[in-house]
C-alpha positions in Angstrom: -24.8 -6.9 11.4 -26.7 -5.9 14.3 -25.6 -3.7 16.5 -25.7 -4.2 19.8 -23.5 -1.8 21.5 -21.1 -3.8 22.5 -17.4 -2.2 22.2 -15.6 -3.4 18.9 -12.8 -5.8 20.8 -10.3 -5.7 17.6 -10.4 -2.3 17.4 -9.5 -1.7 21.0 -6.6 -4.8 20.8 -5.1 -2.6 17.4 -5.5 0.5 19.7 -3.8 -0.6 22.4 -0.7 -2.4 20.2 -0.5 0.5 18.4 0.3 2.4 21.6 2.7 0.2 22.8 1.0 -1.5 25.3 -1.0 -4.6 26.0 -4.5 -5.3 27.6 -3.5 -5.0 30.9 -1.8 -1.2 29.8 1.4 -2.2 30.7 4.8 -1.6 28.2 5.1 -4.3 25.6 9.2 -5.4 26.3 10.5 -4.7 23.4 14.2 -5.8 24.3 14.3 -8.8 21.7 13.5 -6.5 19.1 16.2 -3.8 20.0 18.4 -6.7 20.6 17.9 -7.8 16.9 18.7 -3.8 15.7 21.7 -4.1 17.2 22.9 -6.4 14.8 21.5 -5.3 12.0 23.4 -4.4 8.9 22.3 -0.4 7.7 22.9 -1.0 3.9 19.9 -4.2 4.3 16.5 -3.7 4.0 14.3 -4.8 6.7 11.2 -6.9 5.9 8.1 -7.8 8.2 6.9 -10.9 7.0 3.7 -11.4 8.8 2.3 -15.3 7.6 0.9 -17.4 10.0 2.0 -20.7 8.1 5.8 -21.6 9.1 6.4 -23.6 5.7 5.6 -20.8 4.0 6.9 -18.0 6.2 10.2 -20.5 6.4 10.6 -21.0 2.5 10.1 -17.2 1.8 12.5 -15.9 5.1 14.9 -18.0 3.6 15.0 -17.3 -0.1 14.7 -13.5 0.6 17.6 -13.3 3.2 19.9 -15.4 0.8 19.1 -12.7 -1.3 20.4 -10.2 1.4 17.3 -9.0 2.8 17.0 -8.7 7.0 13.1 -10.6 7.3 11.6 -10.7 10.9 8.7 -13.2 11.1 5.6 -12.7 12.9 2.3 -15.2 13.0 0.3 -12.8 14.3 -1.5 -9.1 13.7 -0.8 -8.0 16.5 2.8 -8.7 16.5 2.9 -7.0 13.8 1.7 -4.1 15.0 4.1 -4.0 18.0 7.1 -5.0 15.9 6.8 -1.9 13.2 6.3 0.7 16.3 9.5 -0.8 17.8 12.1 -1.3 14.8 12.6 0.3 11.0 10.6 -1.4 8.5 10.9 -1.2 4.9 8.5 -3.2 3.5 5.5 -5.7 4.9 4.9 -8.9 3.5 1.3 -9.3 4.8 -0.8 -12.5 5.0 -4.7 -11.8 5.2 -5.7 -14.9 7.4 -4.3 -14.2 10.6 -4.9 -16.0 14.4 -5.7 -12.4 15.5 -6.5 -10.0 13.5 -7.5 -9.9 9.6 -4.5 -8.8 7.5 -7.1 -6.5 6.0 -7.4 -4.5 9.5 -4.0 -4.8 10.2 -2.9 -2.9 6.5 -5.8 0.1 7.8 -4.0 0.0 10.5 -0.3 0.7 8.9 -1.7 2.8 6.6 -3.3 5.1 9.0 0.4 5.4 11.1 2.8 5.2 8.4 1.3 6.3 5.1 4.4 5.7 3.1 5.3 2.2 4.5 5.1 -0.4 1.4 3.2 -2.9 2.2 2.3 -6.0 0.0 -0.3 -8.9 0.2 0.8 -12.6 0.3 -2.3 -14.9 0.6 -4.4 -17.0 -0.7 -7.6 -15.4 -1.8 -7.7 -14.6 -5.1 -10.9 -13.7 -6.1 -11.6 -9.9 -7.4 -13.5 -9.0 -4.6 -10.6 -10.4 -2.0 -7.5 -8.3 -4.0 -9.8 -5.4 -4.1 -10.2 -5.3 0.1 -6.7 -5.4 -0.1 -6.3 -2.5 -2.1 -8.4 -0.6 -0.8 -7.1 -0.9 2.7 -3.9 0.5 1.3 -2.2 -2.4 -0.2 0.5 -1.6 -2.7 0.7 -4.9 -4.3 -1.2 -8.1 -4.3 0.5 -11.4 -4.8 -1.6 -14.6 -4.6 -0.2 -17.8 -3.3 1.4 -20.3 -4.9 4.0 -18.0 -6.1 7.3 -18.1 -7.9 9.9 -16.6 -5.8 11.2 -15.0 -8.5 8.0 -12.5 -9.0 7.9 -12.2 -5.1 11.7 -11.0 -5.5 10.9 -8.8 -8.2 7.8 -7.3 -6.6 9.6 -6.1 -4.0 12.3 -5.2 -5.3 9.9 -2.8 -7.6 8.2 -1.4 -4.2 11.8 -0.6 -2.9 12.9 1.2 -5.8 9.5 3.2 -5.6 11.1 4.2 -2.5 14.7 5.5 -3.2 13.8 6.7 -6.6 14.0 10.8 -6.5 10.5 12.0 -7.4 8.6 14.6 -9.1 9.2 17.7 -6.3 7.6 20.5 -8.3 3.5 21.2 -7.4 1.1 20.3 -10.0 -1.8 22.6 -10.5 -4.8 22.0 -12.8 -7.6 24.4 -11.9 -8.5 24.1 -7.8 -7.0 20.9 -8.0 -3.4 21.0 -6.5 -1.0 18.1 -5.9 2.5 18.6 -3.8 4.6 15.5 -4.0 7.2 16.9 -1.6 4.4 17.6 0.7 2.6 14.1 -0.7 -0.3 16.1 -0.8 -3.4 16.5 -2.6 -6.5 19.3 -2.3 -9.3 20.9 -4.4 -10.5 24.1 -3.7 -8.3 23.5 -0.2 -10.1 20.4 1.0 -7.8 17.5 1.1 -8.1 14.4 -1.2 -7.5 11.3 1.2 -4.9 9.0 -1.5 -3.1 6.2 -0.2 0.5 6.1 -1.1 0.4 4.0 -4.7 -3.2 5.9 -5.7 -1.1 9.5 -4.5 2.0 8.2 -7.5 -0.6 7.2 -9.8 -2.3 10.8 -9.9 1.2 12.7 -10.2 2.3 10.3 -12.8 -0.6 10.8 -14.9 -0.8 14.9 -14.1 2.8 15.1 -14.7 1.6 13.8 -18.3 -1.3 15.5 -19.4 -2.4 15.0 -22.9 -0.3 11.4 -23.2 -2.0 8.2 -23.8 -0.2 6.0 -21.8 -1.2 2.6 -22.5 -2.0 -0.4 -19.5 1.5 -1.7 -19.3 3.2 1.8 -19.5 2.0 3.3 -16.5 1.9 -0.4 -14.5 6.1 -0.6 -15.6 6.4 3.4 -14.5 4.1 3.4 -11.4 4.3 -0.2 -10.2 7.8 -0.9 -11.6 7.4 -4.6 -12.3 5.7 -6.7 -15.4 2.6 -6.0 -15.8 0.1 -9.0 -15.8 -2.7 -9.1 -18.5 -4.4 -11.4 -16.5 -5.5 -8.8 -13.9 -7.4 -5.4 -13.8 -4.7 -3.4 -11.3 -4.6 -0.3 -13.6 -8.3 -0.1 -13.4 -9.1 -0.8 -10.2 -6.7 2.1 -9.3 -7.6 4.5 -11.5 -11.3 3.9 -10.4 -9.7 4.3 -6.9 -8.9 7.8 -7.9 -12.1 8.8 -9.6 -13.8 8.2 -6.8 -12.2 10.0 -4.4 -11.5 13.1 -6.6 -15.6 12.8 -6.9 -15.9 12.7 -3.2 -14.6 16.3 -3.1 -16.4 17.3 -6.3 -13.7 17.6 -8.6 -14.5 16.2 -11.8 -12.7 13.5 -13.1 -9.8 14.6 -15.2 -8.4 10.9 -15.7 -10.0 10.0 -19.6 -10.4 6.1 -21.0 -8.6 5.7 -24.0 -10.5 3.2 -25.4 -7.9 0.1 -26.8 -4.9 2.1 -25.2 -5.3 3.1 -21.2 -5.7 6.2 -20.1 -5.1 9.8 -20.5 -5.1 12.9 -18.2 -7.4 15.7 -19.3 -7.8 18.7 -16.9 -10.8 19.0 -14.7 -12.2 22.1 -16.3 -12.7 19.9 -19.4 -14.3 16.9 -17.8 -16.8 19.8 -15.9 -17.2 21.3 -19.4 -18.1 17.8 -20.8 -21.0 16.5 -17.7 -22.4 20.2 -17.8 
């Protein structure tokens, strides 16, 4: 696209949500929301479920707070925005086709603010190049609609667990390449490797193995925490994810292809040993 100058309108609309207040730069009132916190229960998680069709958004509020979840429901991106500045979220339920903004901008968005916030896609587009957007804008999970509620339920219920399970504390070291968990995060030879959250566990999981062939549905179970589909490519597309960005700071790949098994973690002064 051409372009012609002009100031990038979504950009300044996430800006200004993400600050708290609207285009005129006055305070969003955020008294309904606080209203609502009130009366929240502690021991239940809070979901944002961001879906701009209410069938849908009403079928899934429903089954998930029968199940004992708290689930606010926005239509729109940038109510989005403003509700997760205003109130605790535990996890987003994200559509991508939004009035507003694309669900793809408004996941950048989250990411960028709170790195660690679990966030997973609901939508409709299901075609490689649509789940890998998603993924790449820091998408935990990716569920195409129609559904069963079941995997919905357990999907989340693996992204919560991700959460409140204790993880690996102690810093892994393989040559200038140096991964603090505690810290979540990641350098080589000091320059930090930009992971988002799910591509930061992958890493660690693998590192914290080094020398194991862990097979496709192994490190989806361990990493992911739910069934792993045959039918889909996750694994690889994330450990891709990985490579690349290890590359962009010139640390050769220590993450090896196991061919008929998954994949293995080497070291990176093996993998420099092998391109040189």
């Amino acid at each position: 696209m051409r372009d012609t100058g002009a100031p990038n309108v979504i950009s300044i609309e996430l800006e200004r949500t993400l600050s708290g207040h609207d285009r005129e730069g006055r305070p969003y009132n955020g008294s309904e929301i606080l209203q609502k916190e009130t009366r929240r229960m502690e021991d239940s998680p809070a979901l944002l479920l961001v879906e701009d069709e209410p069938d849908v958004a009403s079928f899934v509020q429903q089954g998930l707070e029968e199940e004992g979840y708290d689930v606010d429901w926005v239509q729109e991106g940038r109510r989005a925005l403003e509700h997760v500045q205003q109130a605790p979220v535990d996890l987003v339920l994200l559509d991508i086709r939004l009035p507003d903004f694309s669900g793809i901008e408004v996941c950048e968005r989250l990411r960028l603010h709170q790195p660690n916030l679990p966030i997973m896609m609901l939508t409709a587009l299901d075609a490689v190049e649509d789940r890998v957007k998603g993924l790449r804008a820091g998408a935990d999970d990716y569920l195409p609609k129609p559904f069963a509620f079941d995997e919905l339920l357990a999907r989340i219920e693996a992204l919560l667990r991700r959460v409140d399970t204790p993880a690996q504390t102690e810093t892994l070291r393989d040559d200038a390449l140096v991964v603090d968990p505690a810290a979540q995060v990641c350098t080589y030879k000091g320059e930090k490797v930009s992971l988002t959250p799910t591509e930061f566990d992958l890493l660690v999981y693998l590192m914290a193995r080094r020398g194991q062939a862990l097979s496709r549905d192994t490190i989806h179970r361990d990493v992911w925490g739910h069934d792993f589909d045959r039918g889909t490519n996750l694994i690889d597309v994330y450990v891709n994810y990985v490579r690349e960005k290890l590359d962009e700071v010139g640390c050769p790949s220590p993450i090896e292809t196991v061919r008929g098994v998954g994949y293995r973690y080497t070291s990176c002064t093996e993998s420099a040993e092998e391109h040189d």
